[in-house]
One Martini backbone bead per residue (centre of mass of N, CA, C, O) as a GRO file, in nm:
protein
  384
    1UNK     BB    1  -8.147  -0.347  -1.471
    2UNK     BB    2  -8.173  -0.101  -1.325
    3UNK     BB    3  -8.189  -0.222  -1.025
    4UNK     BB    4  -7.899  -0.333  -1.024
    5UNK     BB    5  -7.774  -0.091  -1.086
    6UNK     BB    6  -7.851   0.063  -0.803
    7UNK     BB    7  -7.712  -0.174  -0.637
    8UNK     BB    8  -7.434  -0.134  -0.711
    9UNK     BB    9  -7.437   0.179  -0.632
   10UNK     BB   10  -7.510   0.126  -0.331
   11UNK     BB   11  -7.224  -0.136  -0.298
   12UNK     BB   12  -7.064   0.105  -0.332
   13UNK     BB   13  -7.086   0.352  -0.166
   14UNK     BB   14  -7.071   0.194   0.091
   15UNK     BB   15  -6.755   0.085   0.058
   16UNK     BB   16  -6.653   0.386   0.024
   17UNK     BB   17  -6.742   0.445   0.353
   18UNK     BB   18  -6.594   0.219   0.481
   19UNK     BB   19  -6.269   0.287   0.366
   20UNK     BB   20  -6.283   0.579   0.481
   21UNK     BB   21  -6.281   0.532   0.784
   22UNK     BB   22  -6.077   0.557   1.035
   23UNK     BB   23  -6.103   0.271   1.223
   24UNK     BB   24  -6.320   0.036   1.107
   25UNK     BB   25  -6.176  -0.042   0.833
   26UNK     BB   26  -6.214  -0.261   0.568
   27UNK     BB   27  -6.038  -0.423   0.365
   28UNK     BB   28  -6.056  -0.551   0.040
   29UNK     BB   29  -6.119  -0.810  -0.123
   30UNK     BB   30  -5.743  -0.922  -0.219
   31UNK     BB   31  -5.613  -0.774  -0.027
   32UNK     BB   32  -5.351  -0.637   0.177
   33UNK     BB   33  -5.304  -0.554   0.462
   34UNK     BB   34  -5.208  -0.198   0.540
   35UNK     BB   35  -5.068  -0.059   0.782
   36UNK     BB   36  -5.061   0.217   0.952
   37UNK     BB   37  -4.833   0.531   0.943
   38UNK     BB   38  -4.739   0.738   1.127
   39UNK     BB   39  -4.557   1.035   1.030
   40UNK     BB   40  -4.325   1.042   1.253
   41UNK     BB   41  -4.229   0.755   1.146
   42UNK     BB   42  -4.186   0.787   0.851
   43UNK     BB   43  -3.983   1.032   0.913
   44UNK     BB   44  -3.795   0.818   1.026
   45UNK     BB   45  -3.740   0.619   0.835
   46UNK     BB   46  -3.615   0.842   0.638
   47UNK     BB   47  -3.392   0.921   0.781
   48UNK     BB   48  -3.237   0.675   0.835
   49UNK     BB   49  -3.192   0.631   0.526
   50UNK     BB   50  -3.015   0.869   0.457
   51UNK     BB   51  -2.810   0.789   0.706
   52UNK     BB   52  -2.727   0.568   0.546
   53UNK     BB   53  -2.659   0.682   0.259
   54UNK     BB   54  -2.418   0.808   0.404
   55UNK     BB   55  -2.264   0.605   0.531
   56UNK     BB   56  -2.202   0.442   0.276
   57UNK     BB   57  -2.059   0.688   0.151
   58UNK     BB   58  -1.844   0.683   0.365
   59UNK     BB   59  -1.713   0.394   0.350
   60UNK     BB   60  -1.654   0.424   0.068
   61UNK     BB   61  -1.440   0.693   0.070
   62UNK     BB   62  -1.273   0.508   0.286
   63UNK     BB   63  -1.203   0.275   0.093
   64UNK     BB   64  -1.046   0.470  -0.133
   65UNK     BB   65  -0.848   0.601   0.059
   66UNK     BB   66  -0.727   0.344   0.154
   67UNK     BB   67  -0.624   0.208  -0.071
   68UNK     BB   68  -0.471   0.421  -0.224
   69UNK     BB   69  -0.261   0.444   0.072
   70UNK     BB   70  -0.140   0.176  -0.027
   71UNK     BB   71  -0.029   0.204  -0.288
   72UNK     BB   72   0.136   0.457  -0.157
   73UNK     BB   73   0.318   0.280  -0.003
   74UNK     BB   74   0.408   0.050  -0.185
   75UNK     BB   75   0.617   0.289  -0.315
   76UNK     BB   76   0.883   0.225  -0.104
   77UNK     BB   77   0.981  -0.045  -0.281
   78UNK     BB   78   1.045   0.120  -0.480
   79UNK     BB   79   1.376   0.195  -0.674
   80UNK     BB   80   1.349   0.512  -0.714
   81UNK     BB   81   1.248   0.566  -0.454
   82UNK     BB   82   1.511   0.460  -0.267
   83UNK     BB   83   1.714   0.630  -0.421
   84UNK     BB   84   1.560   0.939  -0.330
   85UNK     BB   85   1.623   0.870   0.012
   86UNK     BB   86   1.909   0.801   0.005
   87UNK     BB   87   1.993   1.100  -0.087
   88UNK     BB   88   1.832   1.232   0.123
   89UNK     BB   89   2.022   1.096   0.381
   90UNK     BB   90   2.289   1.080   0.356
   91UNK     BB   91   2.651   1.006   0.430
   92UNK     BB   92   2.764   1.089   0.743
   93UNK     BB   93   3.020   0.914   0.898
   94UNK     BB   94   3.057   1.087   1.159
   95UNK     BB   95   2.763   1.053   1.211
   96UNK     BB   96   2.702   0.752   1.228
   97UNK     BB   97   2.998   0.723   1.389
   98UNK     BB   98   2.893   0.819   1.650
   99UNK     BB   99   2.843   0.922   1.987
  100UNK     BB  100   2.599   0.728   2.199
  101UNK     BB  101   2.344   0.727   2.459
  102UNK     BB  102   2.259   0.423   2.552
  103UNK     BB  103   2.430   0.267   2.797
  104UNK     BB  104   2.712   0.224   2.678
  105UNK     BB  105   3.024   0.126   2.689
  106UNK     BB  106   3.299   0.272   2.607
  107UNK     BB  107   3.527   0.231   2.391
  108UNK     BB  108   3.852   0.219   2.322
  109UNK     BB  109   4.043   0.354   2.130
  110UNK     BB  110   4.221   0.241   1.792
  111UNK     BB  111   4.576   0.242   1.673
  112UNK     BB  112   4.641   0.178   1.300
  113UNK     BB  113   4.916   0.125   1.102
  114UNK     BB  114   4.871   0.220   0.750
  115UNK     BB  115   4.830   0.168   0.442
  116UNK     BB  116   4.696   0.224   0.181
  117UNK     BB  117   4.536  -0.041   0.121
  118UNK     BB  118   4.419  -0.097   0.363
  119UNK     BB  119   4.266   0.208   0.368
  120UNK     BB  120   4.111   0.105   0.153
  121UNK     BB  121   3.963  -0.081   0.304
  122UNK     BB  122   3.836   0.031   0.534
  123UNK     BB  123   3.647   0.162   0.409
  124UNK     BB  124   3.492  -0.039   0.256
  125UNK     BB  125   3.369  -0.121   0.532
  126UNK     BB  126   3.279   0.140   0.638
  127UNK     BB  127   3.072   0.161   0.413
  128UNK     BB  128   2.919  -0.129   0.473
  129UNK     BB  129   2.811  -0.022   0.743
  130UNK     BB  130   2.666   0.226   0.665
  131UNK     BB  131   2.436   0.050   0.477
  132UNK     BB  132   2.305  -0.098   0.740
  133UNK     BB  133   2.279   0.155   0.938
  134UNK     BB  134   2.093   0.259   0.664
  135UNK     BB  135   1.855   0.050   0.695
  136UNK     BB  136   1.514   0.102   0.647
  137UNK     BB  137   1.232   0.115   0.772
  138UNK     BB  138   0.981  -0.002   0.684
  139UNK     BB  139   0.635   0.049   0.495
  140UNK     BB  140   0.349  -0.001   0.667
  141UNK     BB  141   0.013  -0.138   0.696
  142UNK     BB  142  -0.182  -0.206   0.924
  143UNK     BB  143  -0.279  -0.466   1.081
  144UNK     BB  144  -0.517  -0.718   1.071
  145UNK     BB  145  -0.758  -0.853   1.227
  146UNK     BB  146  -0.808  -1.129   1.430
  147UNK     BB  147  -1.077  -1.333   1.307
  148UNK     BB  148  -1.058  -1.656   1.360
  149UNK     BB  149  -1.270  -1.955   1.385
  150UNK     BB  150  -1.310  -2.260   1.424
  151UNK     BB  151  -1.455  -2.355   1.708
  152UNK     BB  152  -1.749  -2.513   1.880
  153UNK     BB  153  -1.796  -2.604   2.249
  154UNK     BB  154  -1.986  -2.614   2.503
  155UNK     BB  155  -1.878  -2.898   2.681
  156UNK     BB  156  -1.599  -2.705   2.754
  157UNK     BB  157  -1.701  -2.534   2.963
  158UNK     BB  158  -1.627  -2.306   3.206
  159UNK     BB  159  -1.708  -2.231   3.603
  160UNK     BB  160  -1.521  -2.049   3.666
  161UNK     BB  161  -1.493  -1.731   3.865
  162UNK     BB  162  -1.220  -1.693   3.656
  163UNK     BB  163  -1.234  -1.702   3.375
  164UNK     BB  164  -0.973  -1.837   3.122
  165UNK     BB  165  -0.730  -1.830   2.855
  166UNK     BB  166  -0.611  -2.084   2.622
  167UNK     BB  167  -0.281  -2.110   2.501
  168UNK     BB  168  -0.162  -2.238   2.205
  169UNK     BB  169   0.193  -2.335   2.119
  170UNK     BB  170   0.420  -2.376   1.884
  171UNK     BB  171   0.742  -2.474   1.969
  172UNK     BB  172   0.943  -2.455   1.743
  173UNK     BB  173   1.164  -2.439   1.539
  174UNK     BB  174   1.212  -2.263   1.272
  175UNK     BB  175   1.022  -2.046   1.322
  176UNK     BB  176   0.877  -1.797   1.300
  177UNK     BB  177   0.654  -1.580   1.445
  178UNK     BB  178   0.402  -1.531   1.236
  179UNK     BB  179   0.410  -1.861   1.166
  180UNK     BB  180   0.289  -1.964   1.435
  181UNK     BB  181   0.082  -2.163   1.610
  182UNK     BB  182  -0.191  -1.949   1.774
  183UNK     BB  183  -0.400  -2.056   2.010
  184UNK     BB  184  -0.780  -2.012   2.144
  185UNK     BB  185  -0.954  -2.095   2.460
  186UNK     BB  186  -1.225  -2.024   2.559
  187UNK     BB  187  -1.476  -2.037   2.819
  188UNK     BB  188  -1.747  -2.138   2.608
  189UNK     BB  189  -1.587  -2.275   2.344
  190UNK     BB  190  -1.410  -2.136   2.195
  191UNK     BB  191  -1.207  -2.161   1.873
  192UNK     BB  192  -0.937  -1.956   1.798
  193UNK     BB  193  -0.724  -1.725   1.697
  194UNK     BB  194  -0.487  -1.557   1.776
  195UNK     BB  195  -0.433  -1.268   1.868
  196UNK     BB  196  -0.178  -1.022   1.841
  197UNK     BB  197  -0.107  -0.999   2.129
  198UNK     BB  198  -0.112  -1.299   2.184
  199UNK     BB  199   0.129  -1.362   2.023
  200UNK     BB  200   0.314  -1.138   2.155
  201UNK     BB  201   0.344  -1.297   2.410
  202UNK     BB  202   0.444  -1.603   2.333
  203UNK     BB  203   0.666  -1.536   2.213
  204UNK     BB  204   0.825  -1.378   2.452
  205UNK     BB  205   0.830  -1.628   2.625
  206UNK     BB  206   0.998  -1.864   2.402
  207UNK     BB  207   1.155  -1.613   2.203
  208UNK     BB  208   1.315  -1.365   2.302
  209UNK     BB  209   1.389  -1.059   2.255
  210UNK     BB  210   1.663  -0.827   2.251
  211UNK     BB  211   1.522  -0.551   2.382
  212UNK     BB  212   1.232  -0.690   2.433
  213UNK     BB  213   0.951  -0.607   2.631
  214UNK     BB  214   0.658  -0.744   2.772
  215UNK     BB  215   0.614  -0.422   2.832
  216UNK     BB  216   0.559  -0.164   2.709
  217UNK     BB  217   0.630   0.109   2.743
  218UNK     BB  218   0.480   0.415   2.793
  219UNK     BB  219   0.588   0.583   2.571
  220UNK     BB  220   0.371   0.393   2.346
  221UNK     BB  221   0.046   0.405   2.539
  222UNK     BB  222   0.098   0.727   2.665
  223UNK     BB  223   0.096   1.009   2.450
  224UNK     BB  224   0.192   1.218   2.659
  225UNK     BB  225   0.480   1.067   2.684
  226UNK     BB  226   0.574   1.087   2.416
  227UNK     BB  227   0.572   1.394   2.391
  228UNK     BB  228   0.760   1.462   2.611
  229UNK     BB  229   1.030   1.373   2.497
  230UNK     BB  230   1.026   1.469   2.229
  231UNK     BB  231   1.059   1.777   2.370
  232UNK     BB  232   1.374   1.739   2.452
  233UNK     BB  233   1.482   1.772   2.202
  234UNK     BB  234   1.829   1.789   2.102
  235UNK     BB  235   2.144   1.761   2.011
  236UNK     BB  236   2.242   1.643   2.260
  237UNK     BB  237   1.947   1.495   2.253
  238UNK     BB  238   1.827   1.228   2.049
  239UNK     BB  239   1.504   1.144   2.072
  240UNK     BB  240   1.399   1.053   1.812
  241UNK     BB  241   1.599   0.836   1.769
  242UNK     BB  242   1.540   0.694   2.047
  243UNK     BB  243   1.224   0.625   1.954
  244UNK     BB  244   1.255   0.475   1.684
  245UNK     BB  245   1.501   0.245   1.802
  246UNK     BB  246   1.277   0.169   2.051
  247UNK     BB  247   1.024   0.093   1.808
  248UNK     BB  248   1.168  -0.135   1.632
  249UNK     BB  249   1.246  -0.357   1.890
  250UNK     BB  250   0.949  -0.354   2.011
  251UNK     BB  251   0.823  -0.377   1.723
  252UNK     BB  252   0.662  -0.419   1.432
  253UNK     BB  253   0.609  -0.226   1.151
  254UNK     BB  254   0.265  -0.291   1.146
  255UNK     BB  255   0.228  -0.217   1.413
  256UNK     BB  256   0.013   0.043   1.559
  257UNK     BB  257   0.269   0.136   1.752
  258UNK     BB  258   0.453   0.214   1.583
  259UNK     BB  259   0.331   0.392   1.395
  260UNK     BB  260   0.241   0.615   1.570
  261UNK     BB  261   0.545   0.672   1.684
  262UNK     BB  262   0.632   0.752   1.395
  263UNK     BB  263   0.419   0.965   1.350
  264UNK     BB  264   0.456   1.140   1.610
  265UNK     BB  265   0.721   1.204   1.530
  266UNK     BB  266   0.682   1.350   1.231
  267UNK     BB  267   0.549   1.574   1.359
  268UNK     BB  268   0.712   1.720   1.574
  269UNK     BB  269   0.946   1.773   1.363
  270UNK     BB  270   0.750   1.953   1.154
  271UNK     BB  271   0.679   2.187   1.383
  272UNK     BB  272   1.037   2.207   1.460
  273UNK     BB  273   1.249   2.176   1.240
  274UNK     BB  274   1.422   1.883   1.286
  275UNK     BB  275   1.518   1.735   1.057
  276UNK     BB  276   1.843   1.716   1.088
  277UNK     BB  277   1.839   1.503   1.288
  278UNK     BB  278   1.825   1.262   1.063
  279UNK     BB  279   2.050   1.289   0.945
  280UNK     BB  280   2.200   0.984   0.879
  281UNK     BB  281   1.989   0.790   0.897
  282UNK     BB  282   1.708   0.551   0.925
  283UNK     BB  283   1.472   0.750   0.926
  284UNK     BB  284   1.454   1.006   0.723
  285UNK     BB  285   1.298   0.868   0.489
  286UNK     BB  286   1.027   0.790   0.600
  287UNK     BB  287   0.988   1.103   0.684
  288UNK     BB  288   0.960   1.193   0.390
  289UNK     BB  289   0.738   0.967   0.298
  290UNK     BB  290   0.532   1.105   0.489
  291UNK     BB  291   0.506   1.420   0.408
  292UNK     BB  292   0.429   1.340   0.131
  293UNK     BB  293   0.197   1.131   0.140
  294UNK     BB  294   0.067   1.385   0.346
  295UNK     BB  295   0.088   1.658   0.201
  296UNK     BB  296   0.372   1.767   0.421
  297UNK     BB  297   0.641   1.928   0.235
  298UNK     BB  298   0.656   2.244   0.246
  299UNK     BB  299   0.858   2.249   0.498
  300UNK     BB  300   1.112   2.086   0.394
  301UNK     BB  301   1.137   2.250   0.140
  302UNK     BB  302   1.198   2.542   0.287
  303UNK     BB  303   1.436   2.422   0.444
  304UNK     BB  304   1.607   2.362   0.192
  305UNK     BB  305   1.576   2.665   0.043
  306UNK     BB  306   1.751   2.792   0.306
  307UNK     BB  307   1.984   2.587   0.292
  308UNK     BB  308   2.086   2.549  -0.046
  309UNK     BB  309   1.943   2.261  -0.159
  310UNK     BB  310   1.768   2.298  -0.465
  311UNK     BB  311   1.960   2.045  -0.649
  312UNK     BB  312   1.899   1.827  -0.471
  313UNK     BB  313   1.646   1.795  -0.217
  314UNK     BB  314   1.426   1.957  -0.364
  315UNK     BB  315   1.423   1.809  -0.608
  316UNK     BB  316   1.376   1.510  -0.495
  317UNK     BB  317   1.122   1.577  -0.392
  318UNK     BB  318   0.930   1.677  -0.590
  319UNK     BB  319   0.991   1.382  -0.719
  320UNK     BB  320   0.846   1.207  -0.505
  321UNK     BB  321   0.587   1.336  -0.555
  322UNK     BB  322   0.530   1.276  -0.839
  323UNK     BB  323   0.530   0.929  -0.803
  324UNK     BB  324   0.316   0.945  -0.579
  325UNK     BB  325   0.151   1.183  -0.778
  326UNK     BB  326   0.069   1.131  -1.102
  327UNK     BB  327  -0.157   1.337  -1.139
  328UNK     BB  328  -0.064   1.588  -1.062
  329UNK     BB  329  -0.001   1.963  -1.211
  330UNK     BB  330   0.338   1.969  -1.197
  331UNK     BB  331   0.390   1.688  -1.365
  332UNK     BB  332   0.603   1.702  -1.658
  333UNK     BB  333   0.732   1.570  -1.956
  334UNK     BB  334   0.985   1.727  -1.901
  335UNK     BB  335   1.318   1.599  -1.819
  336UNK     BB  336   1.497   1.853  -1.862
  337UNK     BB  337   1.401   2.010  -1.649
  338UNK     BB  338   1.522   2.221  -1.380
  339UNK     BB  339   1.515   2.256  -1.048
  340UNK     BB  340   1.381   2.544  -1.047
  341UNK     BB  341   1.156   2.491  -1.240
  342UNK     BB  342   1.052   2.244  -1.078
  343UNK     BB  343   0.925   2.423  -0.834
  344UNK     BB  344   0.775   2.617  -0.938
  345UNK     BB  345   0.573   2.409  -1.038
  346UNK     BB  346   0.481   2.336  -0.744
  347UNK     BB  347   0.417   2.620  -0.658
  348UNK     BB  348   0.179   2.674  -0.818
  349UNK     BB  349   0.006   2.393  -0.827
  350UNK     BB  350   0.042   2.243  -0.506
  351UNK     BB  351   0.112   2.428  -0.322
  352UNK     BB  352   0.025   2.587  -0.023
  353UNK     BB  353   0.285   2.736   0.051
  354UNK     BB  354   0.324   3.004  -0.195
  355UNK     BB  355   0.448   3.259  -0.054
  356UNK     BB  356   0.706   3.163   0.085
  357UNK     BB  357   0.841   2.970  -0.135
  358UNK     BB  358   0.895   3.169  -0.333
  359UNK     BB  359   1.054   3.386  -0.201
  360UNK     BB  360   1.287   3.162  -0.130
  361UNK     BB  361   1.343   3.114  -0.419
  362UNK     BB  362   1.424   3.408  -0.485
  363UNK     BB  363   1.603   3.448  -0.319
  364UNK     BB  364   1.837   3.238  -0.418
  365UNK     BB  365   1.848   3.339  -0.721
  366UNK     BB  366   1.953   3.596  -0.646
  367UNK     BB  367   2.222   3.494  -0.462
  368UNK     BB  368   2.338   3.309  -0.740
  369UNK     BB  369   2.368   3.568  -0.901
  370UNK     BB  370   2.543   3.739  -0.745
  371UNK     BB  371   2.763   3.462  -0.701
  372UNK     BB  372   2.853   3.454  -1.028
  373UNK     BB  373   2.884   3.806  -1.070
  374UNK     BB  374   3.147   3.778  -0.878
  375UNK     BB  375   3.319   3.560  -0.989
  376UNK     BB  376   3.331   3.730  -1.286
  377UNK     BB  377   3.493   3.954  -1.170
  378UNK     BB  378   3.760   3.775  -1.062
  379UNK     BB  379   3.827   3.695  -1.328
  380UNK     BB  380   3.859   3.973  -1.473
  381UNK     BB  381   4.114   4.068  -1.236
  382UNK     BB  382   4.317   3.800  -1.342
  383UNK     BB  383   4.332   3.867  -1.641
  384UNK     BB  384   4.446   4.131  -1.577
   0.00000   0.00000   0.00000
């Protein structure tokens, strides 16, 4: 028994400087080996991993507030929203049917005598073409890209020198353009939904809209010219104007370059304070639509109370953010709360530029009791 014992534990001792030995251990049988990991590589696996799970973590938040902003987008189509937009856009019918240096030769003025009651007819025509002329382009999310294979077929790949891609499309008419099929075959054999760009040259080509090129200007592809322009705008050239109406006339509201061109003239605006360039325009509301959405309304709030329009467009601005984030700090239960104490409420708890906004804020509080204290004076001076 003893000798056994002995044994097993010689036989035991071997096997565990076997197991320690650096080079040619071998591992005890019923396990499986486990190949050694140097310490470099293994601190890069380490690293790896983290930077995936931060990358992980970086896609959910972009995804979360893609959402959000996605959301936040649709409720430009709210009619609460549609309400306070167009009132913050004005009817300025002077504006409206002013003249506009677009190329196109202007008509001879028509004088026609008329009663009282033709004279209220044209009015209310006037009235309804000026709320076509007001009728806001869309605010939607860039279109998301088309990536749909049909099928494949290596048997009838191309040998071209220069291979090229074959484009149907279904001419019917009576069909939209979003709505019409038009496949795409590549040369390797691959069958495909066409892309975004390829539906829109086809579009163009047996569809052609009246003042859409089918290559668009340079200064929709190139952001350099598209910023000359910009810079360009003056009262007597509105150019902010012609670029958002040619850009509307290029492009569906969706398209990512249509986007571009309207979000980077509404910053060039807000950098240059020329808001009332689109005042009367159907332009005026998607702009401030944008710069409430992107928490950057404090510019043209400022611009609003200094301009002494605090009842109207400033109480409305603040109104359209509390809509758009119903979250906010600002927005108080009470719907009777004042123009002035609403924006102040709103200066305090969610504004950036809070000290700035302040001061013009006071500053016109001040001005409207000095020109209450006048009035009052005047009135009693009448009285006597």
């Amino acid at each position: 028994m003893s000798r056994n014992v002995q044994r097993l534990g010689k036989l035991w001792l071997s096997l565990k400087r076997t197991s320690l030995s650096s080079s040619v251990g071998r591992p005890l049988l019923g396990h499986r080996a486990v190949p050694s990991i140097p310490l470099p590589a293994l601190s890069q696996g380490i690293h790896f991993s983290c930077n995936q799970f931060s990358q992980n973590q970086d896609s959910q938040t972009s995804s979360k507030s893609q959402s959000q902003d996605e959301k936040r987008i649709k409720l430009f189509i709210d009619p609460e929203v549609q309400t306070l937009l167009k009132e913050l856009t004005g009817r300025d019918l002077k504006r409206i049917f002013r003249k506009r240096k677009i190329g196109q030769k202007l008509k001879e003025p028509k004088y026609t005598f008329m009663t009282e009651a033709q004279l209220q007819k044209a009015r209310e025509e006037a009235e309804e073409k000026a709320d076509k002329l007001l009728q806001m382009p869309p605010v939607l999310m860039p279109r998301k890209t088309i990536d749909e294979i049909l099928s494949f077929d290596p048997c009838i790949q191309l040998d071209e020198v220069v291979p090229s891609t074959l484009i149907f499309t279904d001419i019917s008419m009576n069909i939209k353009d979003r709505d019409r099929i038009i496949v795409a075959r590549d040369p390797d054999g691959t069958l495909r939904q066409a892309t975004w760009q390829e539906r829109d040259k086809m579009n163009a080509i047996y569809f052609p809209t009246e003042g859409r090129e089918f290559i668009p200007p340079k200064m929709f592809t190139q952001p350099l010219a598209l910023q000359t322009v910009l810079d360009r705008a003056s009262e007597e050239d509105n150019t902010y104007e012609f670029v958002l109406d040619r850009a509307c006339l290029q492009f569906e509201p969706e398209d990512p370059l249509f986007i571009n061109a309207a979000e980077t003239t509404y910053e060039t605006i807000d950098r240059a304070g020329h808001y009332d360039f689109l005042k009367s325009t159907r332009h005026y509301g998607p702009m401030v639509f944008y710069l409430v959405r992107m928490r950057k309304m404090d510019n043209i709030l400022l611009h609003c109370i200094k301009h002494g329009r605090v009842t109207t467009d400033a109480d409305r601005l603040v109104t359209l953010f509390q809509i758009i984030f119903p979250e906010c700090k600002s927005k108080s239960a009470e719907k009777t709360i004042n123009a002035v104490d609403k924006i102040k409420r709103y200066i305090q708890l969610d504004a950036i530029r809070k000290g700035e906004l302040e001061l013009a804020l006071n500053a016109y509080v001040e001005e409207e009791e000095r020109k209450a204290e006048l009035e009052e004076g005047l009135r009693r001076q009448h009285a006597m």
